[in-house]
C-alpha positions, 0 to 999 in steps of 0.5 A: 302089778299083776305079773301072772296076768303079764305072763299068760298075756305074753305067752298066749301073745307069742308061742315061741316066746322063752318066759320064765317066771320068778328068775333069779338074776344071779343067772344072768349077772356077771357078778353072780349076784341078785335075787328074782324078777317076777317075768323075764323075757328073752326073745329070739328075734326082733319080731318078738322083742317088739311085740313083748314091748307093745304087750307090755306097755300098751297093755299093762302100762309096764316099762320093761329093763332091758338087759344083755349079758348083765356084765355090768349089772348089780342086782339086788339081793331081794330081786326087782319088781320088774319085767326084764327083757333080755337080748343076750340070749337071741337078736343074733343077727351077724353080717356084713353089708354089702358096700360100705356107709363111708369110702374105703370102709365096711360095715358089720351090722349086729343084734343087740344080743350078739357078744362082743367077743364073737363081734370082734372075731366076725370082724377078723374074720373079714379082716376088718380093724377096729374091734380088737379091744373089744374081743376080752369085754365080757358083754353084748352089743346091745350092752356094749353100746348103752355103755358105751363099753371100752377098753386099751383106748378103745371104745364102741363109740369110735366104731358105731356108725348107726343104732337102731332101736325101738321106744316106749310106749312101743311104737310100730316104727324103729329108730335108726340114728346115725352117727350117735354122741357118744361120751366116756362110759355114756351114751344117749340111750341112758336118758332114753326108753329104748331098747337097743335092736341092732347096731352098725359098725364101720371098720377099716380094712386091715391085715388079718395077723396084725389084727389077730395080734393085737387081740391076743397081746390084749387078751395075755393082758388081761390074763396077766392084770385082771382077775379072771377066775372070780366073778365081777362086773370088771372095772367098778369105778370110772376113770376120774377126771384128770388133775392138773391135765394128767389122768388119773386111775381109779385102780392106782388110787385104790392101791395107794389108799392101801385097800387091795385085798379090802374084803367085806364079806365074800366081796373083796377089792382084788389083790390083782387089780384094784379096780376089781371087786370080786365076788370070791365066793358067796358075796351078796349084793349088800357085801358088794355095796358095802365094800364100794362104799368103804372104798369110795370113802376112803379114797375121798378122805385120802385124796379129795377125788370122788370115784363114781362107780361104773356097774347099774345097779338094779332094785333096792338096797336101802340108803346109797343104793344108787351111790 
């Protein structure tokens, strides 16, 4: 692929375009982890987010990565050979429709680069209810719905009530889906080339104290139980599926296997929470894959129950890089 040639094409395409060339994805990871892309896009509006995707796939028949604040990403310590788009940094369209798509109900519409935490405050602001779990995730909408990002029993998908976005090959029209299936940790845009423009949340009124309430408990929670002040991708492995009908927790499994404190190199399973791998200085991709490795072995040896890591991971590392 010839990425120099991709990257004049879209900077004569689109003058306001941010490009960057050679970026290391370290920036743009929650971990602190991963080596460089070739071209990275972050577009500003939608206007510019299609119009990279037609050049790109029209063009030079590339399939872009799609990305937004990398909260839940793992990259390569070699980088990826990829064009990555990123929405975090624009598609930061933020209002209340007026109306609402259900009786008794509001609707916010959001860009697929508007963070999570400034969504669920949008939202107490309006007195609307629905999104106080989601003010401590560390991620964006565009994100948070792919993922379908949760938290204290709160999940995007409860919320969502239509995802627009646009397909591969980039076509002129976007696709609005209402009322999109959403699953544990899973949503349909993980089998889709599409990339995520904006996003419908339909909320229930509320009181205003109770709402704010509810997100600073959440909030002390979390400074109390999650190590904070070390870079992560917060939870690394999915809640397993439940034995004998009672749930099961990835983090108390982890904990019983005696592994909190595991470090391979500058990667350790937090002594926090076990849930956690850190990056506690240093780490690299390789460190972080080994140690989920360790702990998924023991874990299975220990208890029969296979944990499935919750982070992407993107580029390559060898055997067991996509676990």
């Amino acid at each position: 692929m010839n990425w120099n040639a991709l990257y004049d094409r879209l900077r004569a395409g689109i003058p306001a375009l941010e490009l960057r060339r050679d970026e290391p994805m370290a920036r743009h990871t929650t971990f602190q982890v991963g080596g460089p892309v070739p071209v990275m896009a972050l577009p500003k509006d939608e206007g510019e987010a299609q119009t990279v995707l037609h050049i790109a796939a029209m063009e030079f028949g590339v399939r872009p990565f799609f990305m937004g604040k990398g909260s839940n990403l793992l990259v390569s310590d070699a980088g990826a050979d990829l064009l990555v788009v990123k929405a975090y940094d624009g598609l930061g369209r933020l209002e209340l429709l007026p109306g609402g798509e259900w009786p008794g109900y509001q609707t916010i519409l959001a860009g697929s680069g508007v963070s999570l935490a400034r969504l669920s405050n949008f939202a107490l602001e309006h007195g609307l209810t629905g999104l106080e779990f989601a003010h401590g995730i560390p991620g964006s909408v565009g994100g948070g719905v792919y993922m379908n990002a949760g938290a204290y029993g709160g999940e995007l998908g409860q919320v969502v009530s239509s995802v627009s976005a646009v397909g591969l090959p980039c076509e002129e029209d976007v696709r609005r889906y209402v009322n999109p299936q959403f699953s544990y940790r899973h949503s349909r845009f993980q089998e889709q080339d599409e990339f995520i423009l904006r996003a419908c949340f339909t909320l229930k009124p509320g009181n205003p104290a109770e709402i704010r309430a509810k997100m600073d408990d959440f909030a002390q929670r979390r400074r109390e139980k999650q190590p904070l002040e070390y870079p992560s991708a917060g939870s690394t492995f999915k809640r397993p599926a439940p034995a004998d009908g009672r749930p099961v927790y990835a983090a108390a499994l982890i904990d019983q296997c005696g592994l909190k404190g595991l470090a391979v190199g500058g990667a350790q399973v937090s002594e926090k929470h076990a849930g956690f791998v850190i990056n506690r200085g240093g780490a690299s991709c390789r460190d972080i894959l080994e140690l989920i490795a360790q702990v998924r072995e023991r874990v299975f040896r220990e208890t029969g129950i296979t944990l499935e890591p919750e982070v992407r991971c993107l580029g390559r590392e060898g055997e067991g890089w996509n676990f």
